[in-house]
C-alpha positions in Angstrom: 0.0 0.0 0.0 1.3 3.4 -1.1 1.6 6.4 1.0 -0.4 9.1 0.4 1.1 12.8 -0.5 -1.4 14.9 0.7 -1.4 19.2 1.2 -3.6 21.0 2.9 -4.3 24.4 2.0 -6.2 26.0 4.9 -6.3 27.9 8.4 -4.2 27.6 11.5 -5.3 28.6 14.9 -4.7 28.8 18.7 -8.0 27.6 20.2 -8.2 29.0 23.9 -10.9 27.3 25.0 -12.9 26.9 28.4 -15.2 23.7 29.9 -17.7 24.5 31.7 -20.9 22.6 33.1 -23.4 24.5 29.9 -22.9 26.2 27.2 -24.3 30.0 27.1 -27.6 31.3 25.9 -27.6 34.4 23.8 -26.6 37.3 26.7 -25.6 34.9 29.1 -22.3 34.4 31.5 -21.9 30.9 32.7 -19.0 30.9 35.8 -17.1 28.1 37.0 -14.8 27.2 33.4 -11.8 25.3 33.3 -8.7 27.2 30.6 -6.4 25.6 28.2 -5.1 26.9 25.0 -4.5 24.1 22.2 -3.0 24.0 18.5 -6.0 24.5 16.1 -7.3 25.7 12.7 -9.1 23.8 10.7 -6.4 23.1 8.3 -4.1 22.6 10.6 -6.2 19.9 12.4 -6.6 18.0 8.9 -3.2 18.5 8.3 -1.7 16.6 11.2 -4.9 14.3 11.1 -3.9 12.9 7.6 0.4 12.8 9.3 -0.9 10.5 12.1 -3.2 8.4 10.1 -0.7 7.7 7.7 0.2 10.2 5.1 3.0 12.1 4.3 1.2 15.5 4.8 2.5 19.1 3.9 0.6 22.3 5.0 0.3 25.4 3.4 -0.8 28.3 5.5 -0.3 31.8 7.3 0.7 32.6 10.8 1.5 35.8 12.7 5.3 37.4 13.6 3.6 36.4 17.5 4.2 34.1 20.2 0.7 32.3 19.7 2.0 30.9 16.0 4.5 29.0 18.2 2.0 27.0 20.0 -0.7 26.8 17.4 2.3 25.4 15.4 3.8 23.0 17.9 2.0 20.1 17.3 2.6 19.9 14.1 6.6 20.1 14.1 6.4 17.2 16.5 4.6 15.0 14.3 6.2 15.7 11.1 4.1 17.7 9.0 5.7 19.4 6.3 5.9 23.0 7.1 7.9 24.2 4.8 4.8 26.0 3.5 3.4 28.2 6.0 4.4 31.8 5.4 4.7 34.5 8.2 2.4 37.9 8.3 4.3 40.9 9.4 0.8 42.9 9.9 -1.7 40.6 10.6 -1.2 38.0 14.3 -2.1 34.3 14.2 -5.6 32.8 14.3 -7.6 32.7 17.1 -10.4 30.5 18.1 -12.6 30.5 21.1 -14.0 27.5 21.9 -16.8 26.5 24.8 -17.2 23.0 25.8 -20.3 21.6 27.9 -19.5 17.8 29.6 -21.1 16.1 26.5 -19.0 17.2 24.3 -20.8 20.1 22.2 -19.2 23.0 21.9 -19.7 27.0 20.3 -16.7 28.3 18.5 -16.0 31.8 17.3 -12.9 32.5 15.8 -11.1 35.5 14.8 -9.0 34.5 11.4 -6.0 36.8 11.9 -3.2 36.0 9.4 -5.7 33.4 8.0 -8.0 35.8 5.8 -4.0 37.2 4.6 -3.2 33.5 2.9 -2.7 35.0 -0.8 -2.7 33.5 -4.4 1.1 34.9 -4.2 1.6 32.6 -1.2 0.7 29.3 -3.2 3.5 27.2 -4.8 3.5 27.0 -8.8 1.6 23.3 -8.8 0.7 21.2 -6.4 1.6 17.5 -6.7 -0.7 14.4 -4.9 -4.1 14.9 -3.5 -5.4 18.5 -1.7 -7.5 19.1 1.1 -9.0 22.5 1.3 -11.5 24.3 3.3 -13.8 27.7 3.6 -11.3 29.2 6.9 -9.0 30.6 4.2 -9.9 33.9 1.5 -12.4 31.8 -1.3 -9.8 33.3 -4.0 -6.8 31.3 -2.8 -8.7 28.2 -2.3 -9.8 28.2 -5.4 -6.1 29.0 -7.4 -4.9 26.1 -5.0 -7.9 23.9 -6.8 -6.5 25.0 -10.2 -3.2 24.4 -9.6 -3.7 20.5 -8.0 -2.4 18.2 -10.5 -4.4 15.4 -8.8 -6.7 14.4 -6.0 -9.0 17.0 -4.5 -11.0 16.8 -1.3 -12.8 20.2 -0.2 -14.6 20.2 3.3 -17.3 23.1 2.6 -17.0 24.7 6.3 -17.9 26.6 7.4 -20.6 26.9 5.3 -20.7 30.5 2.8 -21.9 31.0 -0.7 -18.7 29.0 -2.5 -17.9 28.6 -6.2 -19.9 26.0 -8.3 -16.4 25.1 -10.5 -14.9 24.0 -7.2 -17.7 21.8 -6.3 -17.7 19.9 -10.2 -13.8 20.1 -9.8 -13.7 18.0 -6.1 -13.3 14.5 -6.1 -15.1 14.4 -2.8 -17.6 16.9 -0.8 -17.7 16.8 2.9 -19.9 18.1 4.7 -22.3 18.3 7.6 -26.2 18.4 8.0 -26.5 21.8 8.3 -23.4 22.6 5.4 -25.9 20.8 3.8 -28.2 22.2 4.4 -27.2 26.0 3.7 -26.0 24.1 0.0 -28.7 22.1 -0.7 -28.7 18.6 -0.7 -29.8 18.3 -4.5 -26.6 20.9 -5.5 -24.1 19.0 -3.7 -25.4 15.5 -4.9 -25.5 16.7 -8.4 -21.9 18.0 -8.3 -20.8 14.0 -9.0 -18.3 12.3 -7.6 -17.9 11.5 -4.0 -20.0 13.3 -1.4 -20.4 12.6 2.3 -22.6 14.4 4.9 -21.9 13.7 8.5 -24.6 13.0 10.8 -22.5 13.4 14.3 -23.1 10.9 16.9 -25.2 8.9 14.0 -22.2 8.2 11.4 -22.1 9.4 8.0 -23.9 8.7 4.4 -21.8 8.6 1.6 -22.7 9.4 -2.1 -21.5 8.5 -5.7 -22.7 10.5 -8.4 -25.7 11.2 -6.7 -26.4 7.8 -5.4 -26.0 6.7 -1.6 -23.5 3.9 -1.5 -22.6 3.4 2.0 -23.8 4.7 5.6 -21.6 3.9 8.8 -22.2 4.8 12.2 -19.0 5.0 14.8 -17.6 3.1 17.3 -19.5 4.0 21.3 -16.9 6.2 22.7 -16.6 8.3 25.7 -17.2 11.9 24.3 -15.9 14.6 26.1 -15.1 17.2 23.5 -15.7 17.3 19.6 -13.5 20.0 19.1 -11.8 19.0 15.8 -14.0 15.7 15.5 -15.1 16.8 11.9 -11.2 17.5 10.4 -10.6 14.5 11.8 -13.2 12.4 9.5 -12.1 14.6 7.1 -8.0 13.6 7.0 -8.8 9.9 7.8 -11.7 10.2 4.9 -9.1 11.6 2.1 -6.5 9.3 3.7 -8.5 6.1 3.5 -10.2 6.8 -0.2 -6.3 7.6 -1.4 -5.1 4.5 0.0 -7.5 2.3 -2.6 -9.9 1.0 0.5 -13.4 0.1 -0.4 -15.2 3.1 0.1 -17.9 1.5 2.4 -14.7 0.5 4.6 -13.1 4.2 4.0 -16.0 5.6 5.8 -15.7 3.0 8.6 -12.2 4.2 9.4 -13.3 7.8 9.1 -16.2 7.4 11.3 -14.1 5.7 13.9 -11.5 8.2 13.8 -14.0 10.6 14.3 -15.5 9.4 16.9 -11.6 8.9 19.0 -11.1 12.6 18.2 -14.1 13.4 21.0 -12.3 11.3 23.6 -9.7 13.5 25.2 -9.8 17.6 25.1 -9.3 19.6 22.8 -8.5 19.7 18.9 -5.5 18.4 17.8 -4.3 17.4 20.9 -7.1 14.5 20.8 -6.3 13.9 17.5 -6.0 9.5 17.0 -3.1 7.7 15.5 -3.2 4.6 13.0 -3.4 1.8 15.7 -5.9 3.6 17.8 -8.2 3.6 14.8 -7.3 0.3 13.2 -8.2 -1.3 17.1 -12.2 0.5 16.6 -12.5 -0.4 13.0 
């Protein structure tokens, strides 16, 4: 079995992010939180998901000249990501993400994209070999010249969900999504983009699609949720990874789901992020 090349073109983050015993309701301060500040961004997170899953992974992305693009980066270096790509913004800092948690796992993010929204066309290499993974956390104009200039696979995760362009959905080899992505799309859109589409259904797995058709539906493994912080980048990386490595897709959304679903068992985003055994024990 061959090793994927994958690069991600996406965001990078530092999610500071507080547990508490509910989330808030429009107004309201809930007391009693527990702090920690992890590595984030959803490229990021897909990045080093694809690295520990089994990939040889490569980032493209933009930090700020600030101490928080040493920790949102950390994670990363240890693992072995390529990072050869990132790029450094003298005027804009690094990605932030705040992130509540509740005990079951659900969270409410909002993020401020910093250096992120300054990832440029002029920041892209000239082509980019093996598969790509892209998402909406970087300018829609980038993503798209990093589409173009893919000379093979292409995987787009439409989140967060925004109006996007219709040649990047008939140029993706696979759509992921989740139910209310899908929704904001339009189921009928997304399914008549062809190729492979998933939506992802949380707790209750995924449905996968080919050409329009469902072909598969998985649910994952019962796991001890704490957090699902990073949960969704997760099936993303181990989705891309498992369809590049030639599995049969019914058995590539197994392995994504159950990758998924280890992602909500420890806090925070990449931090919880599962290696290859882990995944291969749940499959």
């Amino acid at each position: 079995m061959s090793v994927p090349e994958i690069t991600v073109v996406g965001s990078v983050n530092l999610d500071l992010v507080v547990t508490a015993d509910r989330l808030p309701g429009p107004g309201e301060t809930v007391l009693g939180g527990a702090f920690a500040a992890h590595p984030g961004g959803k490229g990021a997170n897909q990045a080093l998901a694809a690295r520990r899953l089994g990939a040889n992974a490569a980032l493209i992305a933009k930090v700020g000249a600030d101490a928080n693009a040493d920790g949102a980066l950390a994670l990363l270096k240890a693992d072995g990501v390529d990072l050869s790509g990132v790029r450094v913004s003298m005027s804009a800092p690094t990605g932030v993400a705040l992130i509540a948690v509740a005990p079951d796992g659900e969270n409410q993010i909002l993020v401020a994209p910093g250096a992120n929204a300054a990832l440029s066309t002029e920041d892209l290499p000239e082509r980019i070999h093996g598969a790509l993974i892209g998402q909406h956390e970087i300018p829609l104009a980038t993503l798209g010249e990093a589409v173009a200039r893919c000379d093979g696979y292409v995987a787009l995760n439409l989140a967060p969900a925004m109006d996007t362009a219709p040649d990047l959905l008939r140029r993706a080899d696979l759509l992921i999504v989740n139910e209310s992505e899908a929704a904001f799309y339009g189921r009928d859109a997304l399914l008549a983009a062809g190729g492979l589409l998933t939506i992802t259904l949380g707790a209750q797995g995924a449905i996968l699609y080919r050409d329009g058709a469902e072909i598969a539906r998985a649910q994952p493994p019962r796991v001890d949720a704490i957090d699902a912080t990073g949960a969704g980048d997760t099936f993303v990386g181990a989705l891309t990874v498992a369809v590049l490595e030639g599995r049969p897709e019914p058995d590539a959304l197994r392995f994504a789901c159950a990758a998924g679903a280890l992602a909500t068992t420890r806090a925070g985003a990449q931090p919880a992020l599962p290696h290859r055994a882990d995944v291969d024990r749940k499959v």
